[in-house]
KOLZATI-881350 format. One record per residue (C-alpha): residue number from 0; x, y, z. Coordinates in steps of 0.2 Angstrom, whole numbers, padded with zeros to 4 digits. Layout:
REM residues N
[NUM [X Y Z]]
...
//
This chain:
REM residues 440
[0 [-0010 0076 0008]]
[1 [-0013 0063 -0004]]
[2 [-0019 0045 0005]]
[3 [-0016 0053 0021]]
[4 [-0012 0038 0030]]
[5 [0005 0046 0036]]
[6 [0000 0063 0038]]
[7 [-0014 0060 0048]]
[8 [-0005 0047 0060]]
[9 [0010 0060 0063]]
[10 [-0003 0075 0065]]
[11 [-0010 0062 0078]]
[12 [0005 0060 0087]]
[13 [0010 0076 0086]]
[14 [0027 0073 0074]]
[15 [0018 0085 0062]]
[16 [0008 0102 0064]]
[17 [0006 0110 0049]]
[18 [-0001 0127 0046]]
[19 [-0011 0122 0031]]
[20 [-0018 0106 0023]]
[21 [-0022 0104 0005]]
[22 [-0030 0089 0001]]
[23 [-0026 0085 -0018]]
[24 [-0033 0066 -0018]]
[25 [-0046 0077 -0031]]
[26 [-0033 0077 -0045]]
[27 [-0038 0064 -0055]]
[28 [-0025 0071 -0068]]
[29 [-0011 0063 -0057]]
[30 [-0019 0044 -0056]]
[31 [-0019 0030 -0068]]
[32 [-0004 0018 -0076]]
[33 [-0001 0021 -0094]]
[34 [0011 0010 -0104]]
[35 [0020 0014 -0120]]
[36 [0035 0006 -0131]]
[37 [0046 0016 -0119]]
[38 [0039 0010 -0103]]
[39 [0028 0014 -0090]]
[40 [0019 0029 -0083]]
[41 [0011 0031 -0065]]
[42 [0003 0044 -0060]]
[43 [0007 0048 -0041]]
[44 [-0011 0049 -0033]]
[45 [-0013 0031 -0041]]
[46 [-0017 0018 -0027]]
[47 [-0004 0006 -0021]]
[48 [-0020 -0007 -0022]]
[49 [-0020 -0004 -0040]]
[50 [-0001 -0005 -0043]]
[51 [-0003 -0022 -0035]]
[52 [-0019 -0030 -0046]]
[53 [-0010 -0023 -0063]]
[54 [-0007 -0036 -0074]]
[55 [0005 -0021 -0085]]
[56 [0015 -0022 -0070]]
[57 [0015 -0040 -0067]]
[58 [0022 -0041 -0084]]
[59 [0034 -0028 -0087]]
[60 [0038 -0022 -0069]]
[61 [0036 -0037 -0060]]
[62 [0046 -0031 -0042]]
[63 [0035 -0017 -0042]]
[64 [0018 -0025 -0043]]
[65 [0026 -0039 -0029]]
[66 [0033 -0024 -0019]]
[67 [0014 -0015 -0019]]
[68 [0005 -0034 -0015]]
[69 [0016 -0037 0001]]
[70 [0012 -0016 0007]]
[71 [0002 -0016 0023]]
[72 [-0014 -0018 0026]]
[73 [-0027 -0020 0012]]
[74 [-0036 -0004 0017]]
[75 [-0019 0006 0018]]
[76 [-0014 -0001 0002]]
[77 [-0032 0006 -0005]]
[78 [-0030 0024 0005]]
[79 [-0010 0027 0001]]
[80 [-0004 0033 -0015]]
[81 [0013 0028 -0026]]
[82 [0019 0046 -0022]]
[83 [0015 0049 -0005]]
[84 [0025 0032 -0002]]
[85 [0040 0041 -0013]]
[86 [0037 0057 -0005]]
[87 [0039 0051 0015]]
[88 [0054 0047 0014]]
[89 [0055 0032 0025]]
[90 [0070 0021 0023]]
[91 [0055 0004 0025]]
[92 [0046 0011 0009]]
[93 [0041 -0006 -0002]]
[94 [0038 0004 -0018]]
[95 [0056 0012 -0019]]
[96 [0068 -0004 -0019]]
[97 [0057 -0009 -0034]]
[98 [0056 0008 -0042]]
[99 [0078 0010 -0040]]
[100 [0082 -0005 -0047]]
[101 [0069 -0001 -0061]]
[102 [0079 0013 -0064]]
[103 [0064 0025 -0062]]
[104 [0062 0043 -0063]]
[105 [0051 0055 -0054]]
[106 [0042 0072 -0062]]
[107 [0040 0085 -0052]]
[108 [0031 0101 -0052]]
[109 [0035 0117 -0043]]
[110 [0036 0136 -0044]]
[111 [0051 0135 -0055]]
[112 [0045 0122 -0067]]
[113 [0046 0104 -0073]]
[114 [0063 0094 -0067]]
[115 [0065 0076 -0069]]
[116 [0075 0065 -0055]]
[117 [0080 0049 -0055]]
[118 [0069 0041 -0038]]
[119 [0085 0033 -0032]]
[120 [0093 0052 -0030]]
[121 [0079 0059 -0022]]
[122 [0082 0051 -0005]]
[123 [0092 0059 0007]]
[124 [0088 0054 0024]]
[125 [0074 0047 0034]]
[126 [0058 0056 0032]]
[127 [0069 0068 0019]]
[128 [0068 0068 -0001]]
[129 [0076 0080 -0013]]
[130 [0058 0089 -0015]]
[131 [0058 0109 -0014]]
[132 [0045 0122 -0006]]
[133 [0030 0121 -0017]]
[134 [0036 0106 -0030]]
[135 [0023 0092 -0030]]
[136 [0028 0075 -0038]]
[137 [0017 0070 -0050]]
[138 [0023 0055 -0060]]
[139 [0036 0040 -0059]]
[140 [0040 0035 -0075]]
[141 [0050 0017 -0077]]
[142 [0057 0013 -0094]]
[143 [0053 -0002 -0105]]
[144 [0061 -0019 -0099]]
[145 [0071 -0026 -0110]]
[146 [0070 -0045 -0117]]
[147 [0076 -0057 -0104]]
[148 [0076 -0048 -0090]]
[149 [0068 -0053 -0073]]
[150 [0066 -0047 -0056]]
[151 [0059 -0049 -0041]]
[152 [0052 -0041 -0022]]
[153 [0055 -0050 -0004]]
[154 [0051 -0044 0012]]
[155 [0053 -0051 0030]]
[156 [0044 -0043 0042]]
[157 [0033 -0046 0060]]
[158 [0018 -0049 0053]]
[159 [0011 -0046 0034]]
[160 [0003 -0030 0039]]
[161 [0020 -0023 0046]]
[162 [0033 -0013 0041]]
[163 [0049 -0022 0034]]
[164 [0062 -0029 0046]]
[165 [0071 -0031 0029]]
[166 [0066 -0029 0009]]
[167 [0075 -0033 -0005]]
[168 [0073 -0029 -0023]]
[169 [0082 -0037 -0037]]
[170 [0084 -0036 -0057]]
[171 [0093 -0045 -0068]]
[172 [0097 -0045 -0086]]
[173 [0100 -0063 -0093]]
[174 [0111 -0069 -0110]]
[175 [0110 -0086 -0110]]
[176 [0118 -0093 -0095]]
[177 [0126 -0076 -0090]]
[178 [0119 -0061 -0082]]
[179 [0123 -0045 -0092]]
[180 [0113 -0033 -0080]]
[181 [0111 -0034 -0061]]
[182 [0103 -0021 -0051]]
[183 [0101 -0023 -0032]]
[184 [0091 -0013 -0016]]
[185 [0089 -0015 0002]]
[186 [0075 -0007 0011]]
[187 [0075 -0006 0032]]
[188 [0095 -0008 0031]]
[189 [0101 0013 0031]]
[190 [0095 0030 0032]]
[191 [0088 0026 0016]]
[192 [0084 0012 0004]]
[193 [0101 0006 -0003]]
[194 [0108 0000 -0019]]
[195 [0120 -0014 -0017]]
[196 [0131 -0008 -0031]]
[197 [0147 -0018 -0026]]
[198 [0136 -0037 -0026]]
[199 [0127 -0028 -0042]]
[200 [0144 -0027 -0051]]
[201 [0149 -0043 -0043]]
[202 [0135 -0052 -0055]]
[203 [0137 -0041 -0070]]
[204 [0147 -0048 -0085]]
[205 [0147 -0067 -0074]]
[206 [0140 -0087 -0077]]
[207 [0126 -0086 -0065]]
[208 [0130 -0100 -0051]]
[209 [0123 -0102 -0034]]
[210 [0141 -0100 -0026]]
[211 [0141 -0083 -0038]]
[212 [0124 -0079 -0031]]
[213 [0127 -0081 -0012]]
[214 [0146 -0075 -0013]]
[215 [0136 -0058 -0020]]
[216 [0121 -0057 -0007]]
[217 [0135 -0060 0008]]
[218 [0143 -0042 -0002]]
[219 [0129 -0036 -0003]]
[220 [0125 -0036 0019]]
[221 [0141 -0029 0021]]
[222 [0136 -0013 0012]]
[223 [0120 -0010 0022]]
[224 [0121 0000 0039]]
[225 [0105 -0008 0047]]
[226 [0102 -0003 0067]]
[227 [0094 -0010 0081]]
[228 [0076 -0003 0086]]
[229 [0058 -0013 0089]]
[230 [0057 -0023 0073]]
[231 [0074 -0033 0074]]
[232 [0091 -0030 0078]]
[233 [0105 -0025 0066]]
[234 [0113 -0042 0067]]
[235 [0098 -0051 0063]]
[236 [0095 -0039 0049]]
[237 [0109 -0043 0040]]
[238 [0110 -0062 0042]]
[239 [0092 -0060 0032]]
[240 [0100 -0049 0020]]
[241 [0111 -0064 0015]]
[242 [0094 -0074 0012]]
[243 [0083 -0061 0002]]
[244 [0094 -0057 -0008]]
[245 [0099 -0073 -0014]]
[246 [0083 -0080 -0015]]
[247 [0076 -0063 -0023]]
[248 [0091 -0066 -0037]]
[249 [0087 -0085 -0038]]
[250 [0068 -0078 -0043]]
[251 [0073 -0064 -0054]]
[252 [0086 -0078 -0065]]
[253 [0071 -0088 -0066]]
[254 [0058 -0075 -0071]]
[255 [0069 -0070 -0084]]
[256 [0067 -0083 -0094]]
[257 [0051 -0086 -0094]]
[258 [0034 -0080 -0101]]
[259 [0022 -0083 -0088]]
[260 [0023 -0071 -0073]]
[261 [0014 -0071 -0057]]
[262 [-0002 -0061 -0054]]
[263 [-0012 -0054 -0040]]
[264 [-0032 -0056 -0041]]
[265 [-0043 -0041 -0033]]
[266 [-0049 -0025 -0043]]
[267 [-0041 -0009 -0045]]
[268 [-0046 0006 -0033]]
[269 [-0046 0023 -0034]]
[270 [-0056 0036 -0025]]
[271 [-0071 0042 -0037]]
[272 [-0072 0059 -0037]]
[273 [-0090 0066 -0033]]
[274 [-0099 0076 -0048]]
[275 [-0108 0088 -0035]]
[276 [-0093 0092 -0025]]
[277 [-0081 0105 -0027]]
[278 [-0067 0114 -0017]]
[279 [-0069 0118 0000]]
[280 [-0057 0131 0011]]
[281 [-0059 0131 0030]]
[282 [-0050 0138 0042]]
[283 [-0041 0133 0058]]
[284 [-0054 0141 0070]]
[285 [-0070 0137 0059]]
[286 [-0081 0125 0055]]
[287 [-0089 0120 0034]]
[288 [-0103 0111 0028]]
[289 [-0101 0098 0019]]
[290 [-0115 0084 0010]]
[291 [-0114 0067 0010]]
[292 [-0123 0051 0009]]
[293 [-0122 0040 0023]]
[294 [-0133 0022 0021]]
[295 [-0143 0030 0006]]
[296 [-0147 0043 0020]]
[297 [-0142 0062 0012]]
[298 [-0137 0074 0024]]
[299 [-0128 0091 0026]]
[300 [-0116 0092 0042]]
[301 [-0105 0106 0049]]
[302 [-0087 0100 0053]]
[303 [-0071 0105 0060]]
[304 [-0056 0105 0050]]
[305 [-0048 0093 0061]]
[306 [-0066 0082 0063]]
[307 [-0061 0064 0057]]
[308 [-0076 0056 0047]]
[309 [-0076 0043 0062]]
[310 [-0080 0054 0076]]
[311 [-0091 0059 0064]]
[312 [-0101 0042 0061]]
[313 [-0102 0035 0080]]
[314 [-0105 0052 0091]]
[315 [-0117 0063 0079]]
[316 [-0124 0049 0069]]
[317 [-0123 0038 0082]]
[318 [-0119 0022 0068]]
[319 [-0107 0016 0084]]
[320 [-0104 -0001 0071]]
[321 [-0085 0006 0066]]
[322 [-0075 0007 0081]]
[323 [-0060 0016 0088]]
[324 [-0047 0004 0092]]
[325 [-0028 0010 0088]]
[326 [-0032 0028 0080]]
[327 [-0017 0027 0068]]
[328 [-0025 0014 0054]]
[329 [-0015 -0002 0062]]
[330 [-0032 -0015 0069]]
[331 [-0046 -0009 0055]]
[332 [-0058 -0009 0067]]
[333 [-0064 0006 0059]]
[334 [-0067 0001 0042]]
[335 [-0081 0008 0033]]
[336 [-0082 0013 0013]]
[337 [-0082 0029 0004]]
[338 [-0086 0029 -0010]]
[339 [-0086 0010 -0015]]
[340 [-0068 0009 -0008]]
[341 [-0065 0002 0012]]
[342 [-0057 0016 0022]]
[343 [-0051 0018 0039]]
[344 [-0062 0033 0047]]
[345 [-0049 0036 0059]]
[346 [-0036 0042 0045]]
[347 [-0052 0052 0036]]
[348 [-0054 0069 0038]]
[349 [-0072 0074 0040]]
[350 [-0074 0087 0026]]
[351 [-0062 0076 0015]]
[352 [-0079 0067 0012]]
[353 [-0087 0081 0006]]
[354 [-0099 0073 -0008]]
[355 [-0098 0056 -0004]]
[356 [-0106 0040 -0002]]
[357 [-0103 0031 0014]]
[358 [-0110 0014 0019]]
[359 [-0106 0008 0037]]
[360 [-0110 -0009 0045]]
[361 [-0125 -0004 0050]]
[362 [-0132 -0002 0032]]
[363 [-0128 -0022 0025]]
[364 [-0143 -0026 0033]]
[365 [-0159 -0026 0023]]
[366 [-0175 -0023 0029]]
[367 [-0173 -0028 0048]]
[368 [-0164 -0044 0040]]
[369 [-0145 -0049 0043]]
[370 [-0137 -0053 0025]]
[371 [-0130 -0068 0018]]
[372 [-0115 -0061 0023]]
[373 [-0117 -0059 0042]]
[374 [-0127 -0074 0046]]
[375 [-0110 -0084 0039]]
[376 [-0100 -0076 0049]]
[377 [-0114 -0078 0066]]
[378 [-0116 -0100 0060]]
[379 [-0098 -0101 0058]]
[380 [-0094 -0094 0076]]
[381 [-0083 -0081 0068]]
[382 [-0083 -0068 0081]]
[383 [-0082 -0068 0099]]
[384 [-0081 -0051 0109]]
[385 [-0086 -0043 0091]]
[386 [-0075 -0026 0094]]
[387 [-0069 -0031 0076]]
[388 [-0081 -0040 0068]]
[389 [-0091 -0025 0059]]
[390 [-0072 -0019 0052]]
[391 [-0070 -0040 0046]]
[392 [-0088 -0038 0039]]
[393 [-0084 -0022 0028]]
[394 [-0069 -0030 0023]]
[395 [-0077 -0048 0019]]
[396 [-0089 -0038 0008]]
[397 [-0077 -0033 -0002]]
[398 [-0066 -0045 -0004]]
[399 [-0080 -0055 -0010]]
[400 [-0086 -0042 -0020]]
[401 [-0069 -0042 -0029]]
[402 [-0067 -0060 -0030]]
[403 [-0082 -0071 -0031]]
[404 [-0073 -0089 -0025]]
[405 [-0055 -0084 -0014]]
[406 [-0044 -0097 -0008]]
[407 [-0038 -0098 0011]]
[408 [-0022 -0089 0005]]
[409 [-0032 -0075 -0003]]
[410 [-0044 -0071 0011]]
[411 [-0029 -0070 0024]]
[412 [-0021 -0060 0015]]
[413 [-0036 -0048 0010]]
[414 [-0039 -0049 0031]]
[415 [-0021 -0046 0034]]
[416 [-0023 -0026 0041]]
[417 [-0041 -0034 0052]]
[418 [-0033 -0038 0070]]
[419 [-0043 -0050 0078]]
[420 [-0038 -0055 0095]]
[421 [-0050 -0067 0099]]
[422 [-0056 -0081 0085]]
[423 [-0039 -0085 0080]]
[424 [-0043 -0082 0060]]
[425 [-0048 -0100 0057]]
[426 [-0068 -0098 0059]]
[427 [-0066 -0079 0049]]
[428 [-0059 -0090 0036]]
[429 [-0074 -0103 0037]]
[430 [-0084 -0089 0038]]
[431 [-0081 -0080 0023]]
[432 [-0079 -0096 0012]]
[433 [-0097 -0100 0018]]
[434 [-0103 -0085 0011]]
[435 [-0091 -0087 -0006]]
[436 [-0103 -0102 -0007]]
[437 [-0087 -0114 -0005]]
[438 [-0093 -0122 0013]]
[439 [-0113 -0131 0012]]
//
């Protein structure tokens, strides 16, 4: 278990029962983004947050950094990790399409050794990667991008905290007015994420055109095998094939010929590891101690192995702020930090918090007083049952922790994973501009 967020939600549902959990979020070996003249290292326990506020991968990797901005939720995008997103195997990963036209390659680990793969070989099916027993990924390694090239991510989906209906990622190698490189790969379309060779090889070697460009992203939805199910039908998904990918090429032609590249504002976040915790082994049928600090409040617990830090806040410390809403990390009503870092305590184990430092809802308060903060939110009318108002609060706090002055597009997309089935969004917004200072 590395973020957790799909291992927790298919122990949840049951489509998971593991004998034993190790929890290696701790390996702070395997995070960070290093950059060299030959590319670019990630280690796999790095946070798709920080992949998508990296101005080395803005620059040199841009379809990855656009691929990590549109992941789910912001809180998801905090919790998961670059190689759990590998490591699933779903056919709607964001990360892949960017990392297979990037022509990245994934060290692994096991009992036998070191072996390097290519990420686009390591897909076999959904919810199945070339991975042994025992082998760990523990690094994506993408090579240096070469002069003039560009590329780009697209995704159509629901809403902007969904899955995709359809993703596309796109490279391209420009000479002049020809394009000498085309790489291009559909997520959501197949079993897995697929590389469009025959519209790839259509572009290679050929005087970029719009007809060229169209008459490649029509190739290109004929090699997809996309399927009916609750997101959008097959037919649908291949009529927006035709679009993404034409568009995404359009982007990518551009990009590569200029300097300036897009960016992402926000702060890099990856879960601190405490200095006065170490490993802890529990079993199925008992129960560990474990210290944390809750609201400035230090404490020492016993949990279950299958306690989630939630159940652990509202019914033993009776801090009922966080709420349970969906259980599988989809509304945020249960957004609470650890560590510095928003996280949803429904996708938390219990003694994964073993040494940390927790602030709920119920500790933004001062002295009796309600903050800056929560008395914009109460003038600008921005609640109305409330159910998820503490998890927009813990978010808000962030956000402008991260970014002093956001614009309207920033906050709705920092809110995107914070359902909300009351207001509407528009008095959140006024809310939280309020408190940025923006609103008298």
């Amino acid at each position: 278990m590395a973020g957790g967020t799909n291992l927790i939600v298919d122990m949840k549902l049951e489509n998971a029962s593991p004998a034993n959990v190790i929890d290696i979020t701790r390996l702070d070996s395997l995070s960070g983004i290093g950059s060299t003249e030959s590319g670019t290292t990630i280690g796999t326990l790095t946070s798709i947050r920080s992949l998508a506020v990296s101005e080395s991968l803005w620059r040199r990797h841009t379809c990855l950094a656009e691929a990590a901005a549109a992941f789910g939720s912001t809180q998801v995008a905090m919790m998961g990790t670059l190689g759990g997103n590998i490591a699933n195997g779903s056919p709607a990963s964001d990360t892949v399409p960017a990392l297979v036209v990037e022509g990245a390659e994934a060290t692994i680990v096991g009992p036998s050794g070191e072996r390097t793969i290519l990420v686009a070989d390591l897909l076999q099916g959904p919810g199945r990667v070339a991975l042994q027993q025992a082998e760990v990924l523990t690094e994506v390694r993408i090579p240096g991008s070469t002069a003039n090239c560009g590329s780009a991510f697209l995704k159509l989906s629901r809403v902007k905290a969904d899955l995709a209906k359809v993703s596309v990622a796109v490279r391209l190698v420009r000479d002049g007015d020809t394009i000498v490189g085309a790489r291009i790969a559909l997520g959501s379309v197949g079993p897995t994420v697929i590389r469009a060779r025959k519209a790839s090889a259509m572009l290679s070697d050929k005087a970029f055109s719009k007809d060229l460009v169209l008459n490649a992203a029509r190739v290109a939805a004929e090699e997809i095998t996309p399927i009916d199910d609750v997101r959008s039908t097959a037919d649908y998904r291949r009529r927006a094939a035709v679009a993404l990918v034409h568009d995404a090429c359009v982007l990518a032609w551009r990009r590569a010929a200029e300097d300036v590249r897009p960016t992402h504002r926000g702060a890099s976040t990856e879960r601190t590891i405490p200095s006065n915790s170490g490993p802890l082994h529990v079993e199925a049928d008992e129960s560990v101690t474990i210290s944390l600090t809750v609201n400035g409040h230090e404490m020492e617990l016993e949990v279950a192995p299958n306690e989630l830090l939630l159940n652990l806040l509202r019914e033993r410390l009776e801090l009922t702020g966080a709420k349970y809403g969906c259980g599988i990390g989809e509304c945020a009503a249960c957004t609470v930090w650890m560590n510095g870092a928003p996280i949803l305590g429904c996708l938390v184990l219990a003694v994964a918090a073993d040494g940390a430092t927790i602030q709920t809802i119920e500790g933004e308060a001062i002295h009796g007083e309600l903050s800056a903060l929560q008395r914009a939110f109460i003038n600008e009318n921005a609640f109305q049952c409330g159910y998820c108002t503490p998890g927009m609060l813990m978010m808000t706090k962030k956000l402008l922790e991260e970014i002093a002055d956001p614009t309207e597009d920033e906050i709705r997309d920092y809110l995107k994973g914070n359902h909300c089935r009351c207001t509407g969004y528009a008095s959140i917004v006024r809310a939280v501009r309020r408190a940025a200072g923006e609103i008298e």
